[in-house]
C-alpha positions in Angstrom: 46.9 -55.3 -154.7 43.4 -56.2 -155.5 41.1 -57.8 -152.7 38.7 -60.7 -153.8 36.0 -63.1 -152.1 35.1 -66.7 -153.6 31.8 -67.7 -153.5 31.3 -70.9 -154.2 27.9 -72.3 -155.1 27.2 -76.0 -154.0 24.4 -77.4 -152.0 26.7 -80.4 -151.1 30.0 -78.6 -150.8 27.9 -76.8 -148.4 26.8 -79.8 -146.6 30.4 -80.6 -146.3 29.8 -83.9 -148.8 32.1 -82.7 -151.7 35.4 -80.8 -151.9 36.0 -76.9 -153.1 37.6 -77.8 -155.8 36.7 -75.0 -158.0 37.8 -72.6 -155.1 41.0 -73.9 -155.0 41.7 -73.1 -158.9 40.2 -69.6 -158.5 43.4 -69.2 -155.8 45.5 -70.6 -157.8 45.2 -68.4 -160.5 44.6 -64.9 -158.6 48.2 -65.5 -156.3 49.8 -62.9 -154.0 51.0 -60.4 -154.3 49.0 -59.1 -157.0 45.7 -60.8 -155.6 44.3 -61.0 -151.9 41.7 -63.4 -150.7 39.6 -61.2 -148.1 36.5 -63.4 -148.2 35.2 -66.8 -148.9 32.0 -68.6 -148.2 30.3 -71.6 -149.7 26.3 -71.8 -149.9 23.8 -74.1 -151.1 22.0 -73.5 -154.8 19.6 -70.9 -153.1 19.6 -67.7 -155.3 18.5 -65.3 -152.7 21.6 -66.8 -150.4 23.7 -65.8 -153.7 22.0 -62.5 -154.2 22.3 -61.5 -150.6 25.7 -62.7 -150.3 27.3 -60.6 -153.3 25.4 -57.7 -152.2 26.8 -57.5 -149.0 30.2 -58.2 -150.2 29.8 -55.5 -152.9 28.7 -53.3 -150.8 31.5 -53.5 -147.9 33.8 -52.2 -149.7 36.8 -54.6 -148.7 36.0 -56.4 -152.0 37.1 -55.4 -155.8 36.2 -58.5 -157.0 33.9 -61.6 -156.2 34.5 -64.9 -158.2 31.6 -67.4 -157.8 32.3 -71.4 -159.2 29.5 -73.2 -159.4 25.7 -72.8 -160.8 26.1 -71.9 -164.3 24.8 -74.9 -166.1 21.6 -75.6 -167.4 20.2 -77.7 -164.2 17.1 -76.8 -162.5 19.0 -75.9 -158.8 22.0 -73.9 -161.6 20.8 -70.2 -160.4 23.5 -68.3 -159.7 23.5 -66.3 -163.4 20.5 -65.0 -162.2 21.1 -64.9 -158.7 24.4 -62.5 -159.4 22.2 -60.6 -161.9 19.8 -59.8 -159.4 23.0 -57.9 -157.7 24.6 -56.2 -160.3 24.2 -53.0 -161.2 25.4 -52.9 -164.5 26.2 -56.1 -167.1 30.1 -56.7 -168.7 28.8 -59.1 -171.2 32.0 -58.7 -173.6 34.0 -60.8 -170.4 31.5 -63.5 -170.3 31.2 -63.6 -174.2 35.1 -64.2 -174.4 35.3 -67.0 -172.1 32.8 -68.5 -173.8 34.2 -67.9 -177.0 37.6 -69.0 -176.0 36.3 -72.3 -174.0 34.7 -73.4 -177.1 37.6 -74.0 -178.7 38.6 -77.2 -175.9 34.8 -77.9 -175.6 31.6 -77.5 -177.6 30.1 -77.6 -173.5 31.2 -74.3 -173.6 27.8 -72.7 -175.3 26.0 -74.4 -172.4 27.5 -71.9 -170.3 25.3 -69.1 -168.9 27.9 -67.1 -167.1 27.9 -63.5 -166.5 30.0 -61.0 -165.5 29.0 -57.7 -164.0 29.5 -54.3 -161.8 28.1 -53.8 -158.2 28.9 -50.5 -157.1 32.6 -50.7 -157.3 33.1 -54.5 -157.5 33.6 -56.7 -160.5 31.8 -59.8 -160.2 32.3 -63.2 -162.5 30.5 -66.0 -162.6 32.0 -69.7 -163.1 31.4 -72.9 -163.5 32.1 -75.2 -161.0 34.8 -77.5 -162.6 38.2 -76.7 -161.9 39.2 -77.2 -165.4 36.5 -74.6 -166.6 37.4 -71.9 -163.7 41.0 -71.9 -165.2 40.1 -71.9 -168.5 38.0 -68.9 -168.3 40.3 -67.0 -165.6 42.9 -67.3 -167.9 40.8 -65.3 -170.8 39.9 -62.3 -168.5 43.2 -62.7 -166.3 44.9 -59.8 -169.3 42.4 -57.4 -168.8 41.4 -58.4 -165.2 44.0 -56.0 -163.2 42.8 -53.0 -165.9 39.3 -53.5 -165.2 39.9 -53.7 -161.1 42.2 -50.0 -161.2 39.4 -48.3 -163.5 36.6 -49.4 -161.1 38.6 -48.1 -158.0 40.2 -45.0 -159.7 36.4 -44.1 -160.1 35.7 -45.1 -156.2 38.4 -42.9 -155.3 37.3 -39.9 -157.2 33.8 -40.4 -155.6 34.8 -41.3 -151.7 38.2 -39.6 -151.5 39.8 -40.7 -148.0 
């Protein structure tokens, strides 16, 4: 089973004025028994909230994966790209090149996208946008590869902090 957080990036979902939409469609498409939600927050559009939030996550080690919706446009308050960046150890760019690749063929909107994907330690971390059309649309281009990528990252934790 593979544990993962949401972390969902709205300055008026956090003011409790607009609905987690884009949360729910990340659930819906990491179910049990394969996928456990372990953590989920929403924050306002402040990337050193968003930095310091995937940090921590990544570095409790309850988390393999953090999924972010929200932020990835081309706004002036859209700063999570940079604010997961900040984060990561280590870019994945081929992930976030083939949602973006693959969303371009329902929407030219897609090359507006400035997701990224990424490694912190032994998390994965992906960046979404904040519709719930265009979290399952990307999920579903990573979702073959997703559980392969997860096992590698904790085979390697494993063989670095047996238990």
């Amino acid at each position: 089973m593979h544990r993962y957080a949401i972390l969902t990036v709205s300055t008026s979902g956090a003011q409790g004025q607009r609905e987690d939409t884009g949360g729910q469609a990340i659930r819906d498409k990491l179910p049990p028994p394969d996928y456990e939600e372990v953590r989920y927050e929403i924050v306002a559009d402040d990337e050193t909230t968003i930095t310091e939030r995937i940090r921590e996550w990544s570095d409790s080690g309850e988390v393999d994966l953090i999924v972010t919706t929200g932020g990835t446009g081309m706004g002036r308050r859209d700063v999570t790209p940079e604010a997961a960046s900040r984060a990561m150890d280590r870019e994945v760019p081929g992930m976030a090149e083939a949602m973006r690749a693959e969303t371009l063929r329902f929407t030219p909107m897609a090359m507006l996208s400035r997701s990224v994907v990424g490694i912190r330690g032994y998390t994965l971390i992906i960046t979404l946008p904040g519709s719930p059309r265009g979290v399952g649309e990307c999920l579903d281009v990573v979702l073959p590869v997703l559980p392969h990528a997860l096992e590698l990252l904790q085979r390697e934790s494993v063989q670095e902090h047996p238990r």
